[in-house]
N, C-alpha and C positions, 0 to 999 in steps of 0.2 A: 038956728035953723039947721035940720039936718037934710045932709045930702039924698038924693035921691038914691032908689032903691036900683033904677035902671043904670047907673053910673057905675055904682058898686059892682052890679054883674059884669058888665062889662070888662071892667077892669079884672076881676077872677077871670073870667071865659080868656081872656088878652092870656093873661100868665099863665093857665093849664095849655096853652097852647105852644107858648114858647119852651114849658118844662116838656109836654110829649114831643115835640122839635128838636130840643139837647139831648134829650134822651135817646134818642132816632139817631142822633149823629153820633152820637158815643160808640152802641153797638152798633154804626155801620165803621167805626175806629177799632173797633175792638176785633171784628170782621176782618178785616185787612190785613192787621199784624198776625190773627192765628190763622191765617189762610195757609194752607200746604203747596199752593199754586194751582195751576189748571193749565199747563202748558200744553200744548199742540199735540206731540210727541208721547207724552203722559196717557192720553186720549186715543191716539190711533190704534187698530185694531187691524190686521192684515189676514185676507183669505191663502192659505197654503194650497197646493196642486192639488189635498184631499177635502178640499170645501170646511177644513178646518182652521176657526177663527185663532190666531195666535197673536204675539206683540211684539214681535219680533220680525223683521221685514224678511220678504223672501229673499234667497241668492239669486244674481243675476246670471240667468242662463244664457250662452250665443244662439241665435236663430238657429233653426235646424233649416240643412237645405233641400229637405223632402217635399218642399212645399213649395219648390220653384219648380220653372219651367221653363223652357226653350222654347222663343219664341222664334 
């Protein structure tokens, strides 16, 4: 007697699914190790006193004290 035809698929459809699974896990292993990172610092972008975008953080200026007042 042969096995049914619904048995058979099943069991293919079961293991294309486990193979697109390992495979999925692979390239997201393969992902990881050639990653260059994505660090914080890598990513910031800092506006300059001329509305220009640069990567490199401004210098800290002291307050100026034109902008006080006697109260």
């Amino acid at each position: 007697m042969a096995k049914s035809q619904a048995t058979f698929m099943k069991k293919q459809l079961e293991k294309n699914r486990a193979k697109k699974k390992e495979d999925k896990e692979h390239r997201k292993q393969e992902r990881q190790q050639n990653s260059t990172g994505g660090k914080l610092e890598d990513m910031m972008a800092y506006v300059n006193e001329n509305g220009e975008l640069s990567s490199t953080p401004p210098e800290l200026k002291p307050p100026s004290k034109q902008n006080e007042r006697k109260i």
